[in-house]
ZAMARGU-4260 file (C-alpha; in steps of 0.2 Angstrom, whole numbers, plus 5000, padded with zeros to 4 digits):
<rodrens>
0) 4947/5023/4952 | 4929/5020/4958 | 4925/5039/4959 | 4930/5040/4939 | 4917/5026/4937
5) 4904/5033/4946 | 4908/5050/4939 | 4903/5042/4922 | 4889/5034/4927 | 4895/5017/4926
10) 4887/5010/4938 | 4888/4992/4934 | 4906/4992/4931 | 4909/5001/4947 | 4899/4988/4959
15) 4911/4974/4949 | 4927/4984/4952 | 4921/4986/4971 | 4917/4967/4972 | 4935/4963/4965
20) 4945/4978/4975 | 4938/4976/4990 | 4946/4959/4995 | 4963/4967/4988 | 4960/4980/5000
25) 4957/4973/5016 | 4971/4963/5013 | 4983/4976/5006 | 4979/4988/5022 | 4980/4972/5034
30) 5001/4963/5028 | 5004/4982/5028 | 5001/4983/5045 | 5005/4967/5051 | 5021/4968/5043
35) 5026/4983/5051 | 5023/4976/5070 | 5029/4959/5064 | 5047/4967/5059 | 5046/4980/5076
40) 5043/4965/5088 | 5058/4956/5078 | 5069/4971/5082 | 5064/4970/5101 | 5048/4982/5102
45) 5034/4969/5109 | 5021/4985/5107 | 5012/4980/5091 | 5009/4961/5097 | 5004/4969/5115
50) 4991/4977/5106 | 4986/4965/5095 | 4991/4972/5077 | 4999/4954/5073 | 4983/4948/5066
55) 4976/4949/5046 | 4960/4954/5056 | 4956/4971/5045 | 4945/4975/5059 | 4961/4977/5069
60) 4967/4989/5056 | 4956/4997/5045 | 4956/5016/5047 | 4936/5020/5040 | 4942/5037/5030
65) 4957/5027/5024 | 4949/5013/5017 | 4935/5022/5008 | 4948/5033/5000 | 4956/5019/4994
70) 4940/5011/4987 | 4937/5028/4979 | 4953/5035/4973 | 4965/5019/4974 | 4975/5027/4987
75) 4969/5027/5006 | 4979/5023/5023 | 4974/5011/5040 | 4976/5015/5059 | 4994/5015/5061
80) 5004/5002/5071 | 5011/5011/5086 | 5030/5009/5088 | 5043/5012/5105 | 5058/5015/5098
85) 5066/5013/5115 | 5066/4994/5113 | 5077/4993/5097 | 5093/4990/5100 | 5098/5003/5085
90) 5083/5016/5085 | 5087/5022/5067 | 5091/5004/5059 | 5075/4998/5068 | 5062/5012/5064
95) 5069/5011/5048 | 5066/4992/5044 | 5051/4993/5053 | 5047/5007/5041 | 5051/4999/5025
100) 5043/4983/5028 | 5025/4987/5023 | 5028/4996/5005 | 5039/4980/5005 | 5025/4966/5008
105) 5011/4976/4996 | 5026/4975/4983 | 5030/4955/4987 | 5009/4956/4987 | 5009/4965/4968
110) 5022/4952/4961 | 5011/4938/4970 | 4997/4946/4957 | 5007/4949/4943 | 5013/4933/4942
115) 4993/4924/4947 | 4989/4935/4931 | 5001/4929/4918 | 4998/4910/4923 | 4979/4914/4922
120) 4981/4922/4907 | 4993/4911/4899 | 4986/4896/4901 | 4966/4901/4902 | 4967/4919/4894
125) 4959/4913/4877 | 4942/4908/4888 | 4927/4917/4887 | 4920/4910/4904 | 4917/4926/4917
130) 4924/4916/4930 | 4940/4917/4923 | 4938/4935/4917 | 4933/4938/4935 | 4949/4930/4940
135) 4961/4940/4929 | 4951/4956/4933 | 4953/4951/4953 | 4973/4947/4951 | 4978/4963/4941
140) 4968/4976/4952 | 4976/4964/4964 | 4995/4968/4958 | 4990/4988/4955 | 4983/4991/4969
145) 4998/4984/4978 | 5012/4992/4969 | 5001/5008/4969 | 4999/5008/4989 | 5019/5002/4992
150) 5024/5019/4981 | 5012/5031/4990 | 5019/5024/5006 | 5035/5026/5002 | 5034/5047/4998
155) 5050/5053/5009 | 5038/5066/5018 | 5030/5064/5034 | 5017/5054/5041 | 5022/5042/5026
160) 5033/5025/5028 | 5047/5034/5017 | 5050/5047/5029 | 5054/5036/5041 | 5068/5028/5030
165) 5076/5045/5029 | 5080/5042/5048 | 5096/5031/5041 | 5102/5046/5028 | 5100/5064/5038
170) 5107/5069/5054 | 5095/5067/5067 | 5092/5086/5071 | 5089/5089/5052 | 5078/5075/5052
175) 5068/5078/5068 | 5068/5097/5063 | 5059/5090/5047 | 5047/5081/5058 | 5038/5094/5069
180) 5033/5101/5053 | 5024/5086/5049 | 5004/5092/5053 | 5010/5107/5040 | 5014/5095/5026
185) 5001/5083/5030 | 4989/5099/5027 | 4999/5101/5009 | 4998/5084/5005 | 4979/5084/5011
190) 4976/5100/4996 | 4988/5090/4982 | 4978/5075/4986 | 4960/5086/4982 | 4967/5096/4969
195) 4973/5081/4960 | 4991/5087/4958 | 4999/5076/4971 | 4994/5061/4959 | 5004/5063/4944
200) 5022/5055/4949 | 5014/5041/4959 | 5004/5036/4945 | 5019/5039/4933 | 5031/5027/4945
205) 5018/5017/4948 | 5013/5014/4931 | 5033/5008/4930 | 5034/4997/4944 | 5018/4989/4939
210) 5024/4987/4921 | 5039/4978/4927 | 5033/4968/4938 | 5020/4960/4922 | 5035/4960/4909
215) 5043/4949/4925 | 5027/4938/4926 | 5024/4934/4906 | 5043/4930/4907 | 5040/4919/4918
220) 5027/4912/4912
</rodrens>
């Protein structure tokens, strides 16, 4: 995102599409997290709220090489709440809720956008005032980099969210076997994330998802 921008030497642009992500970002990273210790301490783990990771403070949650990847690439990560599965009840349903819950607040989050954007631009799209370009600029980085952040998330490979999910699906000795390989796969996903490669089909179900999401906003409004 920004790194194409800079890369062309659009400056200007760039500072305006740091002004408008950022805010997106900080908040993104942060209900992700929150949400995560929000549905852990629901299902019995009082860890995250022990530590403070109830908050929307993104101080509480920003991880630095995370969040400037995210700036430049539109893909980044935050500190990670911790999570003692002892305390659920269910230790697959809970880790798995648990899991799912922030890919699923950054897509409540990119509807939220989406549908900001089509009333804006429905009702105030034809002005040429910057505030309002401003606006409709913030709203749909707003609902892209949501959607976009929920699907990368949601990869059914270790460290991500997805992974976690598959807790519910595969045995628990093909899944924890699965697991210890996890520094291996994160080196992998480390080269396809530099190389470029391992951007293709989050884009392309991104692209979906966010395309949705808009046709559901203009219907609405």
């Amino acid at each position: 995102m920004l790194l194409n921008l800079f890369r062309s030497g659009d400056f200007a642009t760039a500072m305006l599409t740091l002004l408008l992500t950022l805010p997106t970002i900080l908040l993104a990273l942060s209900l992700h997290e929150a949400a995560h210790g929000y549905v852990a301490y629901k299902c019995g783990d009082p860890t995250a709220k022990a530590l403070g990771r109830l908050t929307l403070n993104p101080l509480k949650h920003l991880d630095p090489m995370g969040t400037v990847l995210m700036l430049l690439t539109g893909y980044g990560w935050a500190k990670p709440v911790p999570i003692n599965t002892r305390y659920f009840k269910n230790p697959k349903k809970g880790m798995a809720l648990t899991a799912l819950a922030g890919p699923v607040m950054n897509l409540i989050l990119g509807l939220i956008g989406a549908l900001v954007y089509a009333m804006l631009f429905r009702f105030l799209g034809s002005s040429d005032s910057s505030l309002v370009i401003a606006a409709l600029l913030f709203f749909y980085y707003f609902a892209v980099l949501n959607v976009t952040y929920a699907v990368f998330n949601l990869i059914p490979l270790p460290p991500f969210d997805g992974s976690r999910v598959l807790l519910l699906f595969l045995p628990t000795k093909w899944y924890f076997g699965i697991m210890k390989y996890e520094r291996v796969i994160m080196v992998i996903i480390l080269i396809g994330m530099a190389t470029g490669y391992f951007w293709t089909p989050i884009r392309a179900i991104s692209d979906v998802l966010i395309d949705a999401l808009m046709k559901l906003a203009f219907l609405i409004f």
